[in-house]
PDB file with one MODEL, atoms N, CA, C and O in Angstrom:
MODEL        1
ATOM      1  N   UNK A   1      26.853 105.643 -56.843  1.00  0.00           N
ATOM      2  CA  UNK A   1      27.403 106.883 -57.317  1.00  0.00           C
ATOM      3  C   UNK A   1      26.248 107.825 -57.664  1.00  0.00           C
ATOM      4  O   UNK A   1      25.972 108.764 -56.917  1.00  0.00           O
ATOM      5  N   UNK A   2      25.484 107.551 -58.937  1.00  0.00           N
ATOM      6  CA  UNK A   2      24.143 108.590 -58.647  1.00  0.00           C
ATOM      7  C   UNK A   2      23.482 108.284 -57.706  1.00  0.00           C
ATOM      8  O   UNK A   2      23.789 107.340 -56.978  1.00  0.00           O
ATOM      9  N   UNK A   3      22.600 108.907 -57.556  1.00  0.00           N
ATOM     10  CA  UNK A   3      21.885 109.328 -56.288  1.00  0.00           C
ATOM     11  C   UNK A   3      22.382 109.180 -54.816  1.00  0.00           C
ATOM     12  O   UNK A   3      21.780 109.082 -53.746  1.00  0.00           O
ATOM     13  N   UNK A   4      24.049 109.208 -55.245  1.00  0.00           N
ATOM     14  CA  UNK A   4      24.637 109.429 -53.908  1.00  0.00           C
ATOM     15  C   UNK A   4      25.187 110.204 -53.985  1.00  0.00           C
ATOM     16  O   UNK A   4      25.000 110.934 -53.012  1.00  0.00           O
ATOM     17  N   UNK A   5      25.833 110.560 -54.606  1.00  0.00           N
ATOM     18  CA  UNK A   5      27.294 111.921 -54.830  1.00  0.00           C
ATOM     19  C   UNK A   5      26.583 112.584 -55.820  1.00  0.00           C
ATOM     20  O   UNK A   5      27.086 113.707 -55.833  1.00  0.00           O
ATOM     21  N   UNK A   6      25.549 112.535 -56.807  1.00  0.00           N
ATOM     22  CA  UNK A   6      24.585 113.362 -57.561  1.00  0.00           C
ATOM     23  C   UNK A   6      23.120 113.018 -57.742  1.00  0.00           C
ATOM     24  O   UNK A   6      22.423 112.014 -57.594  1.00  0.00           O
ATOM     25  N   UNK A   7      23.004 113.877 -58.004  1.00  0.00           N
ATOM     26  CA  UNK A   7      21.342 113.363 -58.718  1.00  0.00           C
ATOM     27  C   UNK A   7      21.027 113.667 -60.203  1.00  0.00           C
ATOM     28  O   UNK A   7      21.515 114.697 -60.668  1.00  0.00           O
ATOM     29  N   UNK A   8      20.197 112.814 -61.066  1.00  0.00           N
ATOM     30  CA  UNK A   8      20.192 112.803 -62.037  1.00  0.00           C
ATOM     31  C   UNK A   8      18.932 113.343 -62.257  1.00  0.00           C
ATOM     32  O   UNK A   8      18.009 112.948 -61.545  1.00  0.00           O
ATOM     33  N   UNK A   9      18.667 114.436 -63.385  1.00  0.00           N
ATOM     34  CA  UNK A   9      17.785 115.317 -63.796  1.00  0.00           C
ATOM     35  C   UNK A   9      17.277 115.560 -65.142  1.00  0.00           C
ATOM     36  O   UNK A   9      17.160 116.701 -65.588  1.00  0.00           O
ATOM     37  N   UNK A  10      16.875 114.165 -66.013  1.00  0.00           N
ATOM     38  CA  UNK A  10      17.431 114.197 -67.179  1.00  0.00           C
ATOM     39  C   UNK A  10      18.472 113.900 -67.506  1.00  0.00           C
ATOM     40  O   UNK A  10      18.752 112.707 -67.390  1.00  0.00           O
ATOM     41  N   UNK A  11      19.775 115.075 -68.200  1.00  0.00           N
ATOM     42  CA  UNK A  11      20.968 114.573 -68.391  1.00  0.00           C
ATOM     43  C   UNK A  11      21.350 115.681 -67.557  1.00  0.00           C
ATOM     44  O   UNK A  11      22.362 116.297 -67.890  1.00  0.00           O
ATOM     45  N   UNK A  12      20.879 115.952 -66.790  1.00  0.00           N
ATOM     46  CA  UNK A  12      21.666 117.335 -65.799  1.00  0.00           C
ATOM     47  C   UNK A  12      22.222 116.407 -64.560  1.00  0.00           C
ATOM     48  O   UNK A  12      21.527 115.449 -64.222  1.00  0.00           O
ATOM     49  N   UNK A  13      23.122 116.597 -64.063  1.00  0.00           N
ATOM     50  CA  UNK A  13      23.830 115.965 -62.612  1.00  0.00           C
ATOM     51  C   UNK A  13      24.005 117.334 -61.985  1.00  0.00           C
ATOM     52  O   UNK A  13      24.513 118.343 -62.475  1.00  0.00           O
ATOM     53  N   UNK A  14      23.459 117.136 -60.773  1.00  0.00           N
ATOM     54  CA  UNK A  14      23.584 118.044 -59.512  1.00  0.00           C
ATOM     55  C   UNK A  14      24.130 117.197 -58.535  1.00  0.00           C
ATOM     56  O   UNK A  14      23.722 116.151 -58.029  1.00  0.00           O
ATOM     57  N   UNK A  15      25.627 118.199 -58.305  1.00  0.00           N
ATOM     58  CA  UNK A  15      26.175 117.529 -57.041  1.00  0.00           C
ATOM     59  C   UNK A  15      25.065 117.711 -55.470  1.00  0.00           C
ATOM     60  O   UNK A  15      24.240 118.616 -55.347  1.00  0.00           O
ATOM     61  N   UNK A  16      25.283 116.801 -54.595  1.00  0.00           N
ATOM     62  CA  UNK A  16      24.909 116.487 -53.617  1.00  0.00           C
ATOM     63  C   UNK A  16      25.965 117.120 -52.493  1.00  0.00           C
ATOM     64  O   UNK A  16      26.574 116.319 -51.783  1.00  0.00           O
ATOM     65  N   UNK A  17      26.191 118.583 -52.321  1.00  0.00           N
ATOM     66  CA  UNK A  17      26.416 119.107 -51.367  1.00  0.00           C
ATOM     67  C   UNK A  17      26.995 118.698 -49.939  1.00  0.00           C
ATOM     68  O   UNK A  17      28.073 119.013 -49.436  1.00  0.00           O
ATOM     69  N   UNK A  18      26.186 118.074 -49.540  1.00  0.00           N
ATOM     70  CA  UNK A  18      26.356 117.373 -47.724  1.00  0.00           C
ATOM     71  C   UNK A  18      27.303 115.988 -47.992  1.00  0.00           C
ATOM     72  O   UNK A  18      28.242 115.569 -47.314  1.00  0.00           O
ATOM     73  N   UNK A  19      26.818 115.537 -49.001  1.00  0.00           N
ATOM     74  CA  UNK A  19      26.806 114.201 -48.892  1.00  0.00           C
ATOM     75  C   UNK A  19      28.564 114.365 -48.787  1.00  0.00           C
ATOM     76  O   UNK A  19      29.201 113.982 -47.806  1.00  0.00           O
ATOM     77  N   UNK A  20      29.315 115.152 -50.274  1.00  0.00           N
ATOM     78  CA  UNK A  20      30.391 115.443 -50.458  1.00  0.00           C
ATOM     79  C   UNK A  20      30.757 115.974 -49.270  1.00  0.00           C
ATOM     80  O   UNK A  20      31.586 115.228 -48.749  1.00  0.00           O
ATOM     81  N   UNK A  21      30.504 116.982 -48.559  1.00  0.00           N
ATOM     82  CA  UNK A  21      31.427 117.120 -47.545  1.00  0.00           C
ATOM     83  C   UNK A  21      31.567 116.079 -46.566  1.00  0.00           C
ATOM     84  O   UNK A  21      32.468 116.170 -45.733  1.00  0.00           O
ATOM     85  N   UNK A  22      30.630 114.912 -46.569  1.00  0.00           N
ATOM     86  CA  UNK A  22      31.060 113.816 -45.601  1.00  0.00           C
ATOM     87  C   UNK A  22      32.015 113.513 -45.759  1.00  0.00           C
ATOM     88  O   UNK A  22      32.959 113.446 -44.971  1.00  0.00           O
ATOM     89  N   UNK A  23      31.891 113.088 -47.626  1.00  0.00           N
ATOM     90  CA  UNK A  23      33.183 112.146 -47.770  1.00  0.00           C
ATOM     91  C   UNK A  23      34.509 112.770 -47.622  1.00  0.00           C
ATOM     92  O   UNK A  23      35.398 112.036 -47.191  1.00  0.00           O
ATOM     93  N   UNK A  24      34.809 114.011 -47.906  1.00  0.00           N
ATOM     94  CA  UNK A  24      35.485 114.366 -47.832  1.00  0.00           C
ATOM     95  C   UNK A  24      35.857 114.465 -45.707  1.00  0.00           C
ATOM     96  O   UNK A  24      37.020 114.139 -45.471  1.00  0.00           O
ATOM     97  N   UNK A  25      35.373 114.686 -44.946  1.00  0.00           N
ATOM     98  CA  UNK A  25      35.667 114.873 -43.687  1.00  0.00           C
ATOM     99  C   UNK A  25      36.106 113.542 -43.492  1.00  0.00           C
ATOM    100  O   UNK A  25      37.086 113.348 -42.772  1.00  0.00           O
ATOM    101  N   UNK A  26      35.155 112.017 -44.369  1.00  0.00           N
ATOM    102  CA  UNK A  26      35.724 110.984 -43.632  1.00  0.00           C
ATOM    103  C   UNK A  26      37.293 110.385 -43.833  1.00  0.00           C
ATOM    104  O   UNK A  26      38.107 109.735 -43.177  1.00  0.00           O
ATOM    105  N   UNK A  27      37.194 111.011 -45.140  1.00  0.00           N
ATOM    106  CA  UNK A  27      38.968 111.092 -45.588  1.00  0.00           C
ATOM    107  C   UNK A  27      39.549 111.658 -45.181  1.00  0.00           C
ATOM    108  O   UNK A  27      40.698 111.338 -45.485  1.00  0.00           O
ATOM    109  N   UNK A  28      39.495 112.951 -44.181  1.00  0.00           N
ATOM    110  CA  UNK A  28      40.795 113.853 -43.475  1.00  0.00           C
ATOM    111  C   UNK A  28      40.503 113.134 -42.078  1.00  0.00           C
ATOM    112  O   UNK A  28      41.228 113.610 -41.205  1.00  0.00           O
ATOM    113  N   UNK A  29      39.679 112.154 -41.623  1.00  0.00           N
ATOM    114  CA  UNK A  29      39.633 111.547 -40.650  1.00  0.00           C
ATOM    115  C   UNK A  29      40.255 110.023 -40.819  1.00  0.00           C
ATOM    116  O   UNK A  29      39.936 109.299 -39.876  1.00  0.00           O
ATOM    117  N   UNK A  30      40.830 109.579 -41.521  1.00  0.00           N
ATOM    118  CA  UNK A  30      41.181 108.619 -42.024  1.00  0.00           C
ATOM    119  C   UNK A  30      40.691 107.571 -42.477  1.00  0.00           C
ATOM    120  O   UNK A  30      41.488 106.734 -42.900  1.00  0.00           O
ATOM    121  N   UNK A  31      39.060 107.242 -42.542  1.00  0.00           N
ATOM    122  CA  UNK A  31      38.469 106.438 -43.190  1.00  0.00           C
ATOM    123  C   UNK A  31      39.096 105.859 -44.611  1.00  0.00           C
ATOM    124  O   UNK A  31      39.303 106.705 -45.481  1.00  0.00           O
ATOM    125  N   UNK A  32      39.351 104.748 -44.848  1.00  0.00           N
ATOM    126  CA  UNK A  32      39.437 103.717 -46.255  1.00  0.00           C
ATOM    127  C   UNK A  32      37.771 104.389 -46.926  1.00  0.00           C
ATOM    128  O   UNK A  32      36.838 104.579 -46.146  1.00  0.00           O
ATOM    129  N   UNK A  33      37.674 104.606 -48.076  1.00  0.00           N
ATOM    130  CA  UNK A  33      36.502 104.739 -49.011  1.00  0.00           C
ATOM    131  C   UNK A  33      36.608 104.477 -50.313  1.00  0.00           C
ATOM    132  O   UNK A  33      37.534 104.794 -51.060  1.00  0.00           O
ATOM    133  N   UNK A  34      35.530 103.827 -50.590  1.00  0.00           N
ATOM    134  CA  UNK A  34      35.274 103.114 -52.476  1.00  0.00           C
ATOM    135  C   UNK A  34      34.432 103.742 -53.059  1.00  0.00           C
ATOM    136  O   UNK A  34      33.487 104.217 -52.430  1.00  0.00           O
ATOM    137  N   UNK A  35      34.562 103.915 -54.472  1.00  0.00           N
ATOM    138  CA  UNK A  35      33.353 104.457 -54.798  1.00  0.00           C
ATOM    139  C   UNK A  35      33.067 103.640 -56.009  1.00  0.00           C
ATOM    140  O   UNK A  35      33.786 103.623 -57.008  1.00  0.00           O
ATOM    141  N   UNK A  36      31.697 102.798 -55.813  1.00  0.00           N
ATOM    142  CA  UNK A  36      31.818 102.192 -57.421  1.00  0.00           C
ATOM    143  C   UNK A  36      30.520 102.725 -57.664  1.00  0.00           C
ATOM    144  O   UNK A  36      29.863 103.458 -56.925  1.00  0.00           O
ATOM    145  N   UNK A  37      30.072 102.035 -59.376  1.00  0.00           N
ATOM    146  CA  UNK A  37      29.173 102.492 -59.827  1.00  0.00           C
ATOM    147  C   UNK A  37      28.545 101.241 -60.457  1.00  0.00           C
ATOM    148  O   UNK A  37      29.243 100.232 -60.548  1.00  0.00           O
ATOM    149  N   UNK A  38      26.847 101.229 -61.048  1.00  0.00           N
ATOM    150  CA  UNK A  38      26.856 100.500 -61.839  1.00  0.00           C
ATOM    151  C   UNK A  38      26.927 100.705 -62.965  1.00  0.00           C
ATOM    152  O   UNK A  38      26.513  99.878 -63.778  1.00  0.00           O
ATOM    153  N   UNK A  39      27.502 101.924 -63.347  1.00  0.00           N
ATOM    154  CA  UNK A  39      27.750 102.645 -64.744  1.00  0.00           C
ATOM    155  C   UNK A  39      29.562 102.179 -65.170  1.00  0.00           C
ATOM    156  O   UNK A  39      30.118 102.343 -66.256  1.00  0.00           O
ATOM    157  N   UNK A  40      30.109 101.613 -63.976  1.00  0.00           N
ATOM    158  CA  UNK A  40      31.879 101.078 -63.797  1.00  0.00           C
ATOM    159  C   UNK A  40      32.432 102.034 -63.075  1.00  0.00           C
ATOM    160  O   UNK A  40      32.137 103.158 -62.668  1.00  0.00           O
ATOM    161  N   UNK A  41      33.577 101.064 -63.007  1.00  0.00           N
ATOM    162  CA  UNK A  41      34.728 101.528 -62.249  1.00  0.00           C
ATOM    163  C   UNK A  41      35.255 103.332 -63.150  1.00  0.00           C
ATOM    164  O   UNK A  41      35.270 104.464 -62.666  1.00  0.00           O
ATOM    165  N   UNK A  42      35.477 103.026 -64.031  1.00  0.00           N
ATOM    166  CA  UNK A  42      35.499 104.493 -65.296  1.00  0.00           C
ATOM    167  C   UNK A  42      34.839 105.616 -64.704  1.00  0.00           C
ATOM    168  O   UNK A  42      35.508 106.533 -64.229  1.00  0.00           O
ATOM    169  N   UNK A  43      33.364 105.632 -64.686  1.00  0.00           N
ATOM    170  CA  UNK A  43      32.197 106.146 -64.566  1.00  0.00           C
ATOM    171  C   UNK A  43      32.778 106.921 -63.240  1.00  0.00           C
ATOM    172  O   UNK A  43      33.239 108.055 -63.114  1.00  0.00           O
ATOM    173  N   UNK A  44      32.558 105.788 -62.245  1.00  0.00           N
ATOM    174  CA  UNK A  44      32.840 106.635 -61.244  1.00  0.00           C
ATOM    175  C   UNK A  44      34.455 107.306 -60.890  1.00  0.00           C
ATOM    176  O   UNK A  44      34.532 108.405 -60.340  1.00  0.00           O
ATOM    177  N   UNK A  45      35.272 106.794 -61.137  1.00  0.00           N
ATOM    178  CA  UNK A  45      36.519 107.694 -61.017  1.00  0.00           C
ATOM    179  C   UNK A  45      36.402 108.865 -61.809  1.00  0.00           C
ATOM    180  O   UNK A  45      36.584 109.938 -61.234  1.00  0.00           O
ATOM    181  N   UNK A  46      36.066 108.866 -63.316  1.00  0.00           N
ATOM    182  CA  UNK A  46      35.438 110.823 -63.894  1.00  0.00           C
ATOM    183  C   UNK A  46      34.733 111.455 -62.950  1.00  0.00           C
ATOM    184  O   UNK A  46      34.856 112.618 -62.564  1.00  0.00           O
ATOM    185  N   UNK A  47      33.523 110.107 -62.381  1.00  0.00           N
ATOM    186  CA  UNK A  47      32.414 111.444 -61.329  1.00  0.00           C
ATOM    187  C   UNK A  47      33.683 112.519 -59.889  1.00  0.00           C
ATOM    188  O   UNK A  47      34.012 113.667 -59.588  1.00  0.00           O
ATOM    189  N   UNK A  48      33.911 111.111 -59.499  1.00  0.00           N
ATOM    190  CA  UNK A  48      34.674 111.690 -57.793  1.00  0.00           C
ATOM    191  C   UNK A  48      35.436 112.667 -58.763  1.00  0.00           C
ATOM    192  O   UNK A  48      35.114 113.824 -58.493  1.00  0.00           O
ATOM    193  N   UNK A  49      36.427 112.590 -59.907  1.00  0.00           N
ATOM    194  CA  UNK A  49      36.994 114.101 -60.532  1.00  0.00           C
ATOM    195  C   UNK A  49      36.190 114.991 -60.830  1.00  0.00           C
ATOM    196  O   UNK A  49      36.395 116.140 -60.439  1.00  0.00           O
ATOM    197  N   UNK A  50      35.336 114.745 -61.418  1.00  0.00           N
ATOM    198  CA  UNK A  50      34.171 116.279 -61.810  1.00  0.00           C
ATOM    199  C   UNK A  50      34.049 116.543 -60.634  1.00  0.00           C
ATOM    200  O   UNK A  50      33.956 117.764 -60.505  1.00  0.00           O
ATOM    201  N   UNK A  51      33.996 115.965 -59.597  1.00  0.00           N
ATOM    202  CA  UNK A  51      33.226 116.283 -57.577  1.00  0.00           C
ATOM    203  C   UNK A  51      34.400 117.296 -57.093  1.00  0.00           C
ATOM    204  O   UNK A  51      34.303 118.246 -56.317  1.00  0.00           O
ATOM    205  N   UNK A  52      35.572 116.791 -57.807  1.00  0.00           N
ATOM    206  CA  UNK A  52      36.906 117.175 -57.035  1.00  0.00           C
ATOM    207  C   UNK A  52      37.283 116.321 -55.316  1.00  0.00           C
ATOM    208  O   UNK A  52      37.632 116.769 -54.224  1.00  0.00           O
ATOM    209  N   UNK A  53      36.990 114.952 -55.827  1.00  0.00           N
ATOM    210  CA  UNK A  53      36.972 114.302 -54.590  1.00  0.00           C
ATOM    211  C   UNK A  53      37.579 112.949 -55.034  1.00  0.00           C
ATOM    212  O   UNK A  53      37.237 111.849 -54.598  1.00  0.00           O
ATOM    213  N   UNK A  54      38.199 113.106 -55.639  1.00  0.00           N
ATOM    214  CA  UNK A  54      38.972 111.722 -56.562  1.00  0.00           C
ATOM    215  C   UNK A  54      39.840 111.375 -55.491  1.00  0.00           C
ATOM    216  O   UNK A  54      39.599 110.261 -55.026  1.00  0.00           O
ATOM    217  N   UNK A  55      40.751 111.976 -54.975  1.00  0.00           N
ATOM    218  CA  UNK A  55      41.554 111.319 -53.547  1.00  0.00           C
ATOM    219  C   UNK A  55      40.866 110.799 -52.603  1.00  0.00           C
ATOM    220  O   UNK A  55      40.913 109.592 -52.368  1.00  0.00           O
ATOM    221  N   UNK A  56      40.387 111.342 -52.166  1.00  0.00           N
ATOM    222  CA  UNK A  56      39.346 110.745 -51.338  1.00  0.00           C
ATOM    223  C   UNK A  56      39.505 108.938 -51.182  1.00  0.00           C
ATOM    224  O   UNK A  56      39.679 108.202 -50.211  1.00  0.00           O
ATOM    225  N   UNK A  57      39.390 108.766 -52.238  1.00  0.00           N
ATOM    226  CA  UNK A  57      39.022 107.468 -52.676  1.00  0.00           C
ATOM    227  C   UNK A  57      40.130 105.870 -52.661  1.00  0.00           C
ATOM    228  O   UNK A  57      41.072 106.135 -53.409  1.00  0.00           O
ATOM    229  N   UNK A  58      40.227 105.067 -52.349  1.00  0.00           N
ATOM    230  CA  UNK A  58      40.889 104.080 -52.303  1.00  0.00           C
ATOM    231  C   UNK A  58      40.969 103.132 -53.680  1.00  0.00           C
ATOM    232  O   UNK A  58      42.062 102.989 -54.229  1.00  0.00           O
ATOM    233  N   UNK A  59      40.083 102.658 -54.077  1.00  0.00           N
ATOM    234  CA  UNK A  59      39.837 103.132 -55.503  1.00  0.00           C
ATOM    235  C   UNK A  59      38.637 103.102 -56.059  1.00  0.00           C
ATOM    236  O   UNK A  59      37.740 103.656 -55.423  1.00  0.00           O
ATOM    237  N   UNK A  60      38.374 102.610 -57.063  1.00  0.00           N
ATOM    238  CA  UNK A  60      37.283 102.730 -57.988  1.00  0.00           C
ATOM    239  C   UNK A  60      36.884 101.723 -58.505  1.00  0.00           C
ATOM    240  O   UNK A  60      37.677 101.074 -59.186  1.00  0.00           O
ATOM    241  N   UNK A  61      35.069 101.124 -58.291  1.00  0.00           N
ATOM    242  CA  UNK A  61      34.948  99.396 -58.745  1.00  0.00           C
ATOM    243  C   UNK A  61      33.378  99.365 -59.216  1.00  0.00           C
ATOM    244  O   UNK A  61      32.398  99.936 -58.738  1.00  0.00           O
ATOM    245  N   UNK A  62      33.548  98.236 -60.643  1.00  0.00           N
ATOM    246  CA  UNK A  62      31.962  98.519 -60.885  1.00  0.00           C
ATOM    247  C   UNK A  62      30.962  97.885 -59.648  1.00  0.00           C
ATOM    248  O   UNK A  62      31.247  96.839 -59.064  1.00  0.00           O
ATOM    249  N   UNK A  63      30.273  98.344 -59.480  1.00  0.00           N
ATOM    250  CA  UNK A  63      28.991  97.837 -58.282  1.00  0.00           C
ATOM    251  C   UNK A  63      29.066  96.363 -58.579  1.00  0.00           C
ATOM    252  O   UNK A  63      29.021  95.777 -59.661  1.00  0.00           O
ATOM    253  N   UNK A  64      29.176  95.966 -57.504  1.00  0.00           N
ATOM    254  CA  UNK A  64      28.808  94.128 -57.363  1.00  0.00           C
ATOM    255  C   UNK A  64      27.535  93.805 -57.668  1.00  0.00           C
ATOM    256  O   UNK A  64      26.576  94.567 -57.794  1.00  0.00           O
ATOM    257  N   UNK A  65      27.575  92.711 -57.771  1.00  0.00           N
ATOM    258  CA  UNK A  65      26.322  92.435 -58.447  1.00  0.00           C
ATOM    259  C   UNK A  65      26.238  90.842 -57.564  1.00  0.00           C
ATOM    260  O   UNK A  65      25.464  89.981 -57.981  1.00  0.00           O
ATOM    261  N   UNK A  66      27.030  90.610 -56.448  1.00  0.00           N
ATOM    262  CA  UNK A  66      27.301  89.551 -55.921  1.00  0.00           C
ATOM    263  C   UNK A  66      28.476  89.362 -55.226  1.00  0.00           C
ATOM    264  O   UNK A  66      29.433  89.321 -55.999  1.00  0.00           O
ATOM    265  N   UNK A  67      28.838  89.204 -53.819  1.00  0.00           N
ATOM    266  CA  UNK A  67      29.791  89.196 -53.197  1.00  0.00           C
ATOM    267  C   UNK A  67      30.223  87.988 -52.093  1.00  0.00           C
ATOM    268  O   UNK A  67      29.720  88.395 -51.046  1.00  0.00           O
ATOM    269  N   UNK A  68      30.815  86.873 -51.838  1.00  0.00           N
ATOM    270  CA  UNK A  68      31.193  86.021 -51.156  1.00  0.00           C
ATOM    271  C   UNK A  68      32.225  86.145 -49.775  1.00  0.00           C
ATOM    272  O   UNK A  68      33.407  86.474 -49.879  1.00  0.00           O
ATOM    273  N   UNK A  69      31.598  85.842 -48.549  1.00  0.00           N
ATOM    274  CA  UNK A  69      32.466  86.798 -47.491  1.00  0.00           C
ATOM    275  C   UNK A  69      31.430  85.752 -46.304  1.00  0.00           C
ATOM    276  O   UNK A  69      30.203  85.657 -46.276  1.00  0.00           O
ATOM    277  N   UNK A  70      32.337  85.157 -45.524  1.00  0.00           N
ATOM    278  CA  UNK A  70      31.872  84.378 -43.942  1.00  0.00           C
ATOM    279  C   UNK A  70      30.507  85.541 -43.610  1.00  0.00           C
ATOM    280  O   UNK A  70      29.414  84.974 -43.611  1.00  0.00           O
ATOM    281  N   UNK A  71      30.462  86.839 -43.376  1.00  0.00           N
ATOM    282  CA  UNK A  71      29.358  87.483 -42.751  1.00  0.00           C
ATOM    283  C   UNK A  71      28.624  88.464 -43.870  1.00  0.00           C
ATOM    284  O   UNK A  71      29.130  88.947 -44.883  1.00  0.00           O
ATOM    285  N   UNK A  72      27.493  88.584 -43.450  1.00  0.00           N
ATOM    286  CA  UNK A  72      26.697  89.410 -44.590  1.00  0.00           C
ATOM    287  C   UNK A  72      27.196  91.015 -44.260  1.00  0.00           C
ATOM    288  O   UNK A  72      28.110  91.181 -43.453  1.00  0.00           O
ATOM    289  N   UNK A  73      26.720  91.877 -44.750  1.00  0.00           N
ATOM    290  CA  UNK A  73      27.351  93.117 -45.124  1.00  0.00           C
ATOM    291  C   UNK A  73      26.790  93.696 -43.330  1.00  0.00           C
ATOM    292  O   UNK A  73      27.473  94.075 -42.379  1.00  0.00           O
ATOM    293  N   UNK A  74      25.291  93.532 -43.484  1.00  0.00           N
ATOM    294  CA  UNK A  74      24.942  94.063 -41.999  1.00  0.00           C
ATOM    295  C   UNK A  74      25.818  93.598 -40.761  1.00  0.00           C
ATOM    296  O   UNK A  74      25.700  94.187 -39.687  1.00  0.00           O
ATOM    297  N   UNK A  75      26.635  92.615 -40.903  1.00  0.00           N
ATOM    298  CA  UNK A  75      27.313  92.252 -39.746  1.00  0.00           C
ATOM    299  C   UNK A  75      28.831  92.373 -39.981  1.00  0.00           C
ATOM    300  O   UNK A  75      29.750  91.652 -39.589  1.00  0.00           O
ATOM    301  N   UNK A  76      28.831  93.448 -40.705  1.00  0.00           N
ATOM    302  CA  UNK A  76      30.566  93.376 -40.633  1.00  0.00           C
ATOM    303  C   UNK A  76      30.751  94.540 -39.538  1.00  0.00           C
ATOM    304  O   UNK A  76      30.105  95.587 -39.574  1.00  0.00           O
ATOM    305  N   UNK A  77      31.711  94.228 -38.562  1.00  0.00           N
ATOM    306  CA  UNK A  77      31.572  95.265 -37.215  1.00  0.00           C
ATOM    307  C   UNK A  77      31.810  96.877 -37.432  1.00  0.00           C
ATOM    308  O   UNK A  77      31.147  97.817 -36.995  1.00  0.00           O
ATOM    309  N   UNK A  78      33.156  96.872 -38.378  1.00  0.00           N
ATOM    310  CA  UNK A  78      33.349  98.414 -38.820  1.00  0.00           C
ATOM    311  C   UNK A  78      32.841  99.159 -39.800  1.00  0.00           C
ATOM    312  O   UNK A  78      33.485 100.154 -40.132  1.00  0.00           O
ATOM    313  N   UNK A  79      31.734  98.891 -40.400  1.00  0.00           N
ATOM    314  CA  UNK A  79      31.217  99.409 -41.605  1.00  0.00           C
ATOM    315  C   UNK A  79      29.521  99.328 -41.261  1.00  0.00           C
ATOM    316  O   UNK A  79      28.959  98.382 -40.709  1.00  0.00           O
ATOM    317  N   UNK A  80      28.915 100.535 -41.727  1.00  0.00           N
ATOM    318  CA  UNK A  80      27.567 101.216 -41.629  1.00  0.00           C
ATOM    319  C   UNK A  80      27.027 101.351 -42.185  1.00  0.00           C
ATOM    320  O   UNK A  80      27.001 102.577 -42.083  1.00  0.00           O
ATOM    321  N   UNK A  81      26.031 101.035 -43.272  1.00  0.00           N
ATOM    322  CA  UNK A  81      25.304 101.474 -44.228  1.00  0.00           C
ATOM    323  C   UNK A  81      24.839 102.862 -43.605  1.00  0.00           C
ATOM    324  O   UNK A  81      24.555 102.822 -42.408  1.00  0.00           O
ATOM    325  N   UNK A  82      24.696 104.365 -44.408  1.00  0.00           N
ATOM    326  CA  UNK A  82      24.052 105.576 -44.127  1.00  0.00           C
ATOM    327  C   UNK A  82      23.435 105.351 -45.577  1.00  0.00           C
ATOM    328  O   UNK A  82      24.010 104.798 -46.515  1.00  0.00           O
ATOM    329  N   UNK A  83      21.654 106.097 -45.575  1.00  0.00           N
ATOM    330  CA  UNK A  83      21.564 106.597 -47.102  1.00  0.00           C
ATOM    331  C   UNK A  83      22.320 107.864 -47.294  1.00  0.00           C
ATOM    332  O   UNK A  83      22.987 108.513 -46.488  1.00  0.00           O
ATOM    333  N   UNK A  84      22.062 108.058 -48.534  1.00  0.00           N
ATOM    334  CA  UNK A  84      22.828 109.748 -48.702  1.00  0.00           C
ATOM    335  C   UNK A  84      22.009 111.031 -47.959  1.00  0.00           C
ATOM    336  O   UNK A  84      22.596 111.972 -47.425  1.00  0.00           O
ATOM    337  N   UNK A  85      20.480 110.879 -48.031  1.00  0.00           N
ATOM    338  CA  UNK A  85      20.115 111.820 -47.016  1.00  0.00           C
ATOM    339  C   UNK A  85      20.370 111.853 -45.433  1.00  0.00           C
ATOM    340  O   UNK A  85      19.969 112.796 -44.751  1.00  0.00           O
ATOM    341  N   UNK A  86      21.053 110.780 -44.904  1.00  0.00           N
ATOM    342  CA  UNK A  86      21.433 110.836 -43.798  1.00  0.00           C
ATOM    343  C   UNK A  86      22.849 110.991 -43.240  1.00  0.00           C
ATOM    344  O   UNK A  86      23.198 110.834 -42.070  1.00  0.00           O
ATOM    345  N   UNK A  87      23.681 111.365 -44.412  1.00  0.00           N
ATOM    346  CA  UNK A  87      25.141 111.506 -44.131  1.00  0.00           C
ATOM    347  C   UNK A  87      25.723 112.351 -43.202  1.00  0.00           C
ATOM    348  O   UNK A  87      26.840 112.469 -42.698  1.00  0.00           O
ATOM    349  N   UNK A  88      24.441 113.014 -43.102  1.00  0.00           N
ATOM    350  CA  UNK A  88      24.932 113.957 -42.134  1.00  0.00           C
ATOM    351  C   UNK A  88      25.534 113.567 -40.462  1.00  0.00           C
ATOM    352  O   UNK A  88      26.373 114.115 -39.748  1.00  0.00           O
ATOM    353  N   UNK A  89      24.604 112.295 -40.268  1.00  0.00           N
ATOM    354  CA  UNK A  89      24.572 111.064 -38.913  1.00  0.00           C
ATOM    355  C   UNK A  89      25.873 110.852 -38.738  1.00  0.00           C
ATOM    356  O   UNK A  89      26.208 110.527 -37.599  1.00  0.00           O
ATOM    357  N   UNK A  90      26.864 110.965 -39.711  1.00  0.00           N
ATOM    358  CA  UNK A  90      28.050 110.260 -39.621  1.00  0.00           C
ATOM    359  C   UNK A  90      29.170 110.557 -38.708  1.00  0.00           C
ATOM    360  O   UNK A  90      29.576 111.718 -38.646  1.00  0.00           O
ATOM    361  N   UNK A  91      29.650 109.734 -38.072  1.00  0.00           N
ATOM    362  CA  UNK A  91      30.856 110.130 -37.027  1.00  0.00           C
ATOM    363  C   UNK A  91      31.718 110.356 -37.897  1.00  0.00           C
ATOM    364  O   UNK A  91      31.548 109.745 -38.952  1.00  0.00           O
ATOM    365  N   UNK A  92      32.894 111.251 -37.811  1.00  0.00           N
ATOM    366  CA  UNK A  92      33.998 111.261 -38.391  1.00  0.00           C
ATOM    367  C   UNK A  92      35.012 110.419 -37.898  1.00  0.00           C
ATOM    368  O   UNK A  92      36.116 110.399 -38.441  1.00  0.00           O
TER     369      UNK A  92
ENDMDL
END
């Protein structure tokens, strides 16, 4: 959630511009999207509302810290890691 959908400046948060309009395009394209945090599940459902991007969202989960699944994350076929400066890469 920070330094993806904002950046932190002190206690100043600046939205991240591009990044938001991804998410938002990948949701009128029908993409499933999560947004967790390691600040919680809380944390980030206020952020995506302050963003105005709370629909968007499928729901809201604190960051794993550990996950159990037959394939590692790089090999799951439909899902991509992008950083946030590269959101722009993204297919809709």
């Amino acid at each position: 959630m920070d330094d993806t959908l904002v950046r932190s400046v002190g206690s100043t948060r600046i939205p991240m511009p591009e990044v938001i309009r991804q998410v938002r395009r990948l949701h009128e394209n029908g993409h499933m999207l999560y947004l967790w945090s390691s600040g919680g599940a809380n944390y980030a459902r206020r952020s995506a509302e302050e963003l105005g991007i709370s629909e968007c969202f499928q729901a809201f989960l604190p960051k794993p810290n550990a996950y159990i699944d037959d394939q590692a994350v790089h090999e799951w076929r439909f899902c991509t890691h992008f950083l946030p400066i590269n959101s722009g890469q993204i297919d809709g």
